[in-house]
C-alpha positions in Angstrom: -27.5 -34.6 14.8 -30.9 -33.3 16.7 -33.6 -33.0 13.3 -34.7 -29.7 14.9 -31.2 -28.4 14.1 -31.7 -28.3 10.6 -33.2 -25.5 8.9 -33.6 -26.4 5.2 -32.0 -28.8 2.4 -29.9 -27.8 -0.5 -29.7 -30.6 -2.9 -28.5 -33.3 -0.5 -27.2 -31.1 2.2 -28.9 -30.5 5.3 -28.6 -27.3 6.6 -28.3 -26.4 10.5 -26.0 -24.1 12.6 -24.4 -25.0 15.6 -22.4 -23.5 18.1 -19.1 -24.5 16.9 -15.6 -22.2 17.0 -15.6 -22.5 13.1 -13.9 -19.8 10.7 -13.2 -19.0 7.4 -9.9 -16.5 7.9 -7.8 -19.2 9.4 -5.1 -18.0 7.4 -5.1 -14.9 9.1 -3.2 -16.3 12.3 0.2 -15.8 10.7 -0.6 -12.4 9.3 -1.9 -11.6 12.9 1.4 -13.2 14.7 3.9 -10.5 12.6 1.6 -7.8 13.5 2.0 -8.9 17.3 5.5 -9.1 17.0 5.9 -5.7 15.0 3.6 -4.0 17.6 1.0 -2.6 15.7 -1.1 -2.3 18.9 1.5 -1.2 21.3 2.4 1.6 18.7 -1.4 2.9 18.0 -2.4 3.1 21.8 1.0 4.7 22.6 0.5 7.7 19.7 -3.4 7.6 18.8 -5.8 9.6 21.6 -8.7 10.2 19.6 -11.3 9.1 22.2 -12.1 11.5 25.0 -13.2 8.8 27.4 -11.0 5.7 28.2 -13.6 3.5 28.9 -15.1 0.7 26.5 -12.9 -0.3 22.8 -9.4 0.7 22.9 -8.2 2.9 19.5 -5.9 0.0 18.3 -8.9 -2.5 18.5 -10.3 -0.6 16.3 -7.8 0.3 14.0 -7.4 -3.5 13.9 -10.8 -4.3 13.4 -10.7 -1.8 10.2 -7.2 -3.3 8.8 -8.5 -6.5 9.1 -11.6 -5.5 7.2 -9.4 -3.9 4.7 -7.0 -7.4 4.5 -9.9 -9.8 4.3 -11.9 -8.0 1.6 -14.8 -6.0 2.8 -15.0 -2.7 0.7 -17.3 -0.4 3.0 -17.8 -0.7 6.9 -21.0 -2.7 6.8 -18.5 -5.5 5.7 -17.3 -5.6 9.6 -20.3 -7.2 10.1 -19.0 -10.3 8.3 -16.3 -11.0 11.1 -18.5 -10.0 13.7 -20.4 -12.9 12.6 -17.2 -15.2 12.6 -16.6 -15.6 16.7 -13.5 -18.4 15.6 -11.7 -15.4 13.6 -12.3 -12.8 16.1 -10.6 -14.8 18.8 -7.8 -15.3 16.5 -7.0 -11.6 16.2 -7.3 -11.6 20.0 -10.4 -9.0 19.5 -12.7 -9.2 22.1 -14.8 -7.8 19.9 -15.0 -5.9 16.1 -17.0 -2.5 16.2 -19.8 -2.1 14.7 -20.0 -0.4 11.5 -21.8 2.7 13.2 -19.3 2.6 15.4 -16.3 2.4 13.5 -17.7 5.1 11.6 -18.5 6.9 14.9 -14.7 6.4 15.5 -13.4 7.9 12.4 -15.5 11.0 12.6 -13.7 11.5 16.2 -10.4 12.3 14.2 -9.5 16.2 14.5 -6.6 17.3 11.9 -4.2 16.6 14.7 -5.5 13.3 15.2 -5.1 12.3 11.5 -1.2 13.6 11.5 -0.8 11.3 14.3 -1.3 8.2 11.7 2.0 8.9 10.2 3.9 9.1 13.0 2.4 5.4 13.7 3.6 4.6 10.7 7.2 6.0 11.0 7.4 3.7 14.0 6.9 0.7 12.2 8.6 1.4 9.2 11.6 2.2 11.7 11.1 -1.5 13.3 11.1 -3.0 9.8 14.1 -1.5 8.1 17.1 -3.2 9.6 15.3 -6.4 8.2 14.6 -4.9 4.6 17.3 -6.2 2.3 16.9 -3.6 -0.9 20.5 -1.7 -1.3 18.3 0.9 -3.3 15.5 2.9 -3.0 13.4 4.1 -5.6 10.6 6.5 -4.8 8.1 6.2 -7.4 6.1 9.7 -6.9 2.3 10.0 -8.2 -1.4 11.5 -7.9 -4.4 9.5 -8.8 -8.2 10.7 -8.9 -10.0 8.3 -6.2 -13.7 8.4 -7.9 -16.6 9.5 -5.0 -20.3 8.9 -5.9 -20.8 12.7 -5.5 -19.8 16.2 -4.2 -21.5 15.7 -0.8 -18.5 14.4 0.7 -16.4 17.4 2.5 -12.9 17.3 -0.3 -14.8 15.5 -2.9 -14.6 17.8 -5.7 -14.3 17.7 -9.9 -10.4 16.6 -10.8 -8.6 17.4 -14.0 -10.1 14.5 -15.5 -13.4 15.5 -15.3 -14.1 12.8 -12.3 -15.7 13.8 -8.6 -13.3 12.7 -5.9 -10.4 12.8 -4.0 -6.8 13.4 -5.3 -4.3 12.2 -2.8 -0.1 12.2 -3.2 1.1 8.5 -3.1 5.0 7.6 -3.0 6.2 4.0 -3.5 9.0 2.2 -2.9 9.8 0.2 -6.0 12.2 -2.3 -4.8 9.9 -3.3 -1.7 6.5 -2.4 -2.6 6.0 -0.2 0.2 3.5 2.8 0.4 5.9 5.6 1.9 3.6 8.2 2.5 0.8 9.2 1.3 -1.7 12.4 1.8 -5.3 13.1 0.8 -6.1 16.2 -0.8 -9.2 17.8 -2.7 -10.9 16.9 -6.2 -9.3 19.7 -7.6 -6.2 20.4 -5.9 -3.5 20.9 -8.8 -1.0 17.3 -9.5 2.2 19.5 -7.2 0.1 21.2 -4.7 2.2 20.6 -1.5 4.6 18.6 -3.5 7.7 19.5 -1.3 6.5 19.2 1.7 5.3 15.8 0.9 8.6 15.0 -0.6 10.3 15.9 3.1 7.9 13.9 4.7 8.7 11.2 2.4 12.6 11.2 3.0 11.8 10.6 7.0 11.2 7.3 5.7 13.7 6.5 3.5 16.9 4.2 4.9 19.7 6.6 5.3 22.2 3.8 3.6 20.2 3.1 0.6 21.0 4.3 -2.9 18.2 7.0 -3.2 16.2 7.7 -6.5 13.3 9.5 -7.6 11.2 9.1 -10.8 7.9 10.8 -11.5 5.6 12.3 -14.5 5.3 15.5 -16.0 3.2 16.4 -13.1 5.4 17.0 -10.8 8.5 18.6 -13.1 9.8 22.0 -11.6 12.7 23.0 -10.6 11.9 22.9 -6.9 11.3 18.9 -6.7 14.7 19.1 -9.0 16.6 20.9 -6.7 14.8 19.5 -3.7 16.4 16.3 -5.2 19.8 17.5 -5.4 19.8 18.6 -2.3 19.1 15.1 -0.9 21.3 13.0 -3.0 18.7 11.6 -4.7 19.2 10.5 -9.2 15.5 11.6 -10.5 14.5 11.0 -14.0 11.2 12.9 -14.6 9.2 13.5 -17.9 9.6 16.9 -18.4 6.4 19.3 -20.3 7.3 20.2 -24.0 7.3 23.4 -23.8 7.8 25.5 -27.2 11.7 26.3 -26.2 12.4 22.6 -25.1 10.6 21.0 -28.5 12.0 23.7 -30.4 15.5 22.2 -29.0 15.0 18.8 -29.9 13.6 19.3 -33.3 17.1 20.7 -33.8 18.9 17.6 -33.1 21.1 16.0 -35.8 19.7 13.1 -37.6 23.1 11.2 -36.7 22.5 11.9 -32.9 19.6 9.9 -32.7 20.3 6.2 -31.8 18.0 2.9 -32.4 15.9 1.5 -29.6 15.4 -1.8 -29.5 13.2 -1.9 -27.7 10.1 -0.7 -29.6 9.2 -1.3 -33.3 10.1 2.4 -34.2 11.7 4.2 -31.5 15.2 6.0 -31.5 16.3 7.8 -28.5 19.3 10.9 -28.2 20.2 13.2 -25.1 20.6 17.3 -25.2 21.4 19.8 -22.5 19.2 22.4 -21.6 18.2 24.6 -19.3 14.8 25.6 -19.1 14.0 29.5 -17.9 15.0 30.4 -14.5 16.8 27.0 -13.8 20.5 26.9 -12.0 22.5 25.2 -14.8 22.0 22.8 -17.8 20.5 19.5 -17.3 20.9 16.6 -19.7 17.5 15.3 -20.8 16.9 11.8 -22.8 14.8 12.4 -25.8 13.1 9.2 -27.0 10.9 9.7 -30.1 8.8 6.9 -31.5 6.9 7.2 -35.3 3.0 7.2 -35.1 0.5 8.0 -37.2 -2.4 10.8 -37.6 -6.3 9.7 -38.2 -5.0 10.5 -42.1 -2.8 7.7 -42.4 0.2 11.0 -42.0 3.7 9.8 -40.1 5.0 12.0 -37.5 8.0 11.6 -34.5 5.9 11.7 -31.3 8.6 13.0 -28.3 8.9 11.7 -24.6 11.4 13.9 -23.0 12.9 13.1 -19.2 15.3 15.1 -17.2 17.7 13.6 -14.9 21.1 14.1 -13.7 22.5 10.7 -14.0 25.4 11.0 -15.8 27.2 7.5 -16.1 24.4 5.8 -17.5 23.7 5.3 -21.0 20.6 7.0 -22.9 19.4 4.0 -23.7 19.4 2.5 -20.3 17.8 5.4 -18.8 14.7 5.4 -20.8 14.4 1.6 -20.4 14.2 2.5 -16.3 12.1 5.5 -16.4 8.9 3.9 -18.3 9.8 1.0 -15.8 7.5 4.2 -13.6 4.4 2.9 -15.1 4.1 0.2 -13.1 3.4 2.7 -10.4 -0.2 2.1 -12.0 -0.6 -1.4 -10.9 0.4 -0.1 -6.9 -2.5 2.6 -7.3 -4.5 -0.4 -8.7 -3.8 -2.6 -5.9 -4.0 0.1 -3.2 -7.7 1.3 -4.6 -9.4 -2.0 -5.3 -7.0 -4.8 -3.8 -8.1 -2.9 -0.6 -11.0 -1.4 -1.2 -9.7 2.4 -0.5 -11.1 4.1 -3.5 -14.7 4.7 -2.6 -14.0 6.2 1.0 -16.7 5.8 3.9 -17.8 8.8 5.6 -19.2 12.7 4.3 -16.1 14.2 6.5 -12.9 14.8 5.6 -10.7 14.4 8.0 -12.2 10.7 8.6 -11.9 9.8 5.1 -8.3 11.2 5.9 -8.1 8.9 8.4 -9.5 6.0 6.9 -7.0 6.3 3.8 -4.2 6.5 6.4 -5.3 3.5 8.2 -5.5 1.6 4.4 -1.6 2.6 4.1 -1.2 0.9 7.1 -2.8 -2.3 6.2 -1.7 -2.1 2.6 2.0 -1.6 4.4 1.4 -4.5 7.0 0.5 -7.0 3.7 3.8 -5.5 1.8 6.2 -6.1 4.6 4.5 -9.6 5.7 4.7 -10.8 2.2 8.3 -9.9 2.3 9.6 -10.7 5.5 7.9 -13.7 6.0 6.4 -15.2 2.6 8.9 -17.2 0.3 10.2 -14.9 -2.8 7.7 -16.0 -4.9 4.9 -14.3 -3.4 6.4 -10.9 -3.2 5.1 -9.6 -5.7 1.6 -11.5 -5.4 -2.1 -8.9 -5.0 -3.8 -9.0 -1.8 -6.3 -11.2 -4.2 -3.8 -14.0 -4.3 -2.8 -13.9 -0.9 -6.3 -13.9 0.5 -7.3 -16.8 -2.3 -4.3 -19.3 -1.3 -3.5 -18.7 2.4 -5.9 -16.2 4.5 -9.4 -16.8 3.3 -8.5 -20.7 4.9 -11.4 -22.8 6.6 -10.3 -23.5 10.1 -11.7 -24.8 13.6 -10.9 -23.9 16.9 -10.6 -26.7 19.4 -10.3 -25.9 23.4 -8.9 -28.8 25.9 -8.3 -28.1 29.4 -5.0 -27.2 28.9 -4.5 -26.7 25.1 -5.9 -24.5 22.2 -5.6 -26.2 18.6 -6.4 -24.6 15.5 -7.4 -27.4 13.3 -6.9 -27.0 9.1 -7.2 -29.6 6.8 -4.6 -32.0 5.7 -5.5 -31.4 2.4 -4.9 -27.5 2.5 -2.8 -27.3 -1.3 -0.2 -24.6 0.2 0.6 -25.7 3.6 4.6 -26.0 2.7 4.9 -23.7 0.0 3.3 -20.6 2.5 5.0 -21.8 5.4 1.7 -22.2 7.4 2.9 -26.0 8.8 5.3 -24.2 10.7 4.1 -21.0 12.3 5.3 -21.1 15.7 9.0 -21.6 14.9 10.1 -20.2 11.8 10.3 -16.8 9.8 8.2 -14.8 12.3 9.5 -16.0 15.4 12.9 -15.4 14.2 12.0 -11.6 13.4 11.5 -10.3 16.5 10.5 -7.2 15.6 9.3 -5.8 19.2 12.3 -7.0 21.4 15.1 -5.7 19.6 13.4 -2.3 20.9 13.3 -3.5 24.5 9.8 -4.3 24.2 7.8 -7.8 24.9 5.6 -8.0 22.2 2.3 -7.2 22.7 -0.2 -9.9 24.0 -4.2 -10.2 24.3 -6.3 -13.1 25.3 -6.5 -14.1 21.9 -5.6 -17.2 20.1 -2.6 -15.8 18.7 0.2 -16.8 21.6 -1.5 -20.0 22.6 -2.4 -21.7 19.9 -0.9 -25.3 18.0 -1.7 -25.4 14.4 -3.0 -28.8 13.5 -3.8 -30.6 10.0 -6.3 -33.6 9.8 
């Protein structure tokens, strides 16, 4: 190695950089191959026209440079400067080249309102491509609202929530069994927990599979009789925590003693049903009481009351409450979807970008959901983007060029090269997907790594 190469010592390194095709997202290449196949690209050029001028980046490169950004780690747009620096990882995704963070935030300041709704229908797309390989018999939509914390009020939407906090209060609907942000939809600070609640809800059913067993559960936030009629409508089950109002306690105070059973669940907890209908409601519904003993700052014991409606009518009380507070886990989806990807803090002072951004987030929290699925054994389905960017994409990797060949080089030593499948990527899970063909389509291709390259240990 030439001596005037090195640029410092660090106990007994020496410390030069050379023009080599190294990386640290080598992992990425798999992740990048089921987007190819799915057509990520193919569907963002074909519905997103946000640029007036067709000349220089193309809007998929850089909703693909942001997704990427999102996948890998970075929290704000300045972090795209970290794979601009990585020339190995950008020809793995095929990019020619990753915006700039002014530019990327030039990009999502371009969005009009009519630009942002065409997000979803991208979304639709794909979610349609994915389905017929989605194994899940049910579908559970797990319905919430979460405050998404802003610095301060100077961002356009960013106003005081509920809670006291200055930020952004979007709708988010899960599907339990596959991990899979539906739909979601950005709204003010302050906008009320069922502001456009319905509408939301019909947007959500566009993306629910039409043979699946379809369910709903949700918080006190969103009980009325609309989303319960909405639901009936559908075919949906719904169990939702319903408000105590004075009538409905009042009700449930009243219960016999010998109606209440034991739930064994909990240290003190007993659980009973009643029917009621609440003012202005069609009919009686049955709701599943569970009351649990806790105690007052004076040492006094009282029966504290959870109350759900639902009109499931063949299951027991017991079994219901078990699945219902199964909804909290909703919590750890937000939790991933704000700070496994970085989407809480959002970039720009405009609304409609920060609309955008959020949307494009769905995409790539979607794209990690579906890949972790479809092509990951079992036991990462339920892994964090943390986990999955720890064992397989944050991978150290070189690219080597031949005249006639393109190796991606790993180490030998790499702990999870069997157990994640990477030993194999050509020929296995994600070539047998096809995602793109089965819609007539060749699946996308740039002059990136991605279709050309061998994987290699040594």
């Amino acid at each position: 190695m030439n001596k005037e190469k090195v640029v410092g010592k660090v106990g007994k390194f020496n410390i030069c950089f050379r023009p080599e095709q190294l990386m640290s997202h080598a992992g990425t290449v798999l992740l990048h191959d089921f987007a190819q196949r799915l057509g990520v690209e193919e569907v963002l050029d074909e519905e997103l026209h946000v640029k007036t001028r067709a000349r220089g980046y193309a809007e998929s490169e850089a909703v693909d440079g942001l997704i990427y950004n999102l996948v890998l780690g970075g929290e704000h747009l300045s972090d795209l400067e970290v794979l601009r620096g990585d020339p190995g990882t950008q020809e793995l995704l095929g990019a020619e080249a990753i915006l700039a963070p002014t530019t990327a935030g030039e990009f999502l300041r371009k969005f009009a309102i009519g630009d942002v709704h065409d997000l979803p229908r991208v979304q639709l797309r794909l979610q349609e491509r994915v389905r017929p390989h989605q194994q899940s018999q049910t579908c559970t939509i797990d319905l919430d609202s979460s405050i998404y914390e802003q610095a301060s009020t100077h961002k356009e939407g960013s106003t005081k929530a509920y809670n006291g906090e200055v930020g952004y209060h979007p709708l988010l609907a899960f599907w339990a069994e596959e991990g899979e942000l539906l739909f979601s939809h950005l709204r003010r600070g302050s906008a009320h927990t069922a502001r456009n609640v319905l509408w939301f809800l019909r947007q959500t059913r566009k993306r629910v599979p039409e043979t699946a067993d379809k369910k709903l559960r949700a918080d006190s936030g969103f009980y009325s009789r609309g989303v319960v009629e909405w639901c009936e409508a559908e075919g949906f089950t719904f169990t939702i925590t319903a408000d105590q109002t004075a009538p409905l306690l009042a009700a449930i105070t009243a219960l016999p003693e010998q109606r209440w059973q034991n739930l064994s669940e909990y240290d003190v907890a007993e659980v009973a049903t009643l029917r009621y209908q609440p003012t202005g409601w069609a009919h009686l519904y049955r709701y599943i009481i569970k009351r649990e003993l806790a105690e007052t700052k004076t040492g006094e014991l009282y029966w504290k009351y959870h109350a759900t409606v639902t009109n499931v009518e063949d299951q027991s009380a017991r079994a219901l409450v078990v699945w219902h507070l199964q909804h909290a886990a909703m919590e750890n989806a937000i939790k991933e979807h704000k700070s496994g990807f970085g989407l809480e803090k959002l970039p720009t002072q405009k609304f409609h970008a920060n609309w955008a951004y959020l949307l494009i987030g769905q995409l790539a929290f979607n794209l990690l959901a579906w890949f972790k699925r479809l092509v990951l054994p079992a036991t990462c389905h339920r892994t964090t983007i943390k986990t999955i960017r720890h064992h397989l994409l944050n991978l150290a990797g070189k690219i080597v060029h031949t005249a006639r060949r393109c190796f991606l080089m790993l180490s030998d030593q790499y702990r999870y090269q069997c157990e994640l499948g990477v030993k194999s990527l050509a020929a296995t899970k994600v070539e047998r997907l096809r995602l793109c063909q089965r819609h007539g389509r060749s699946s996308p291709e740039r002059s990136g790594l991605w279709k050309r390259a061998e994987c290699r240990f040594f």
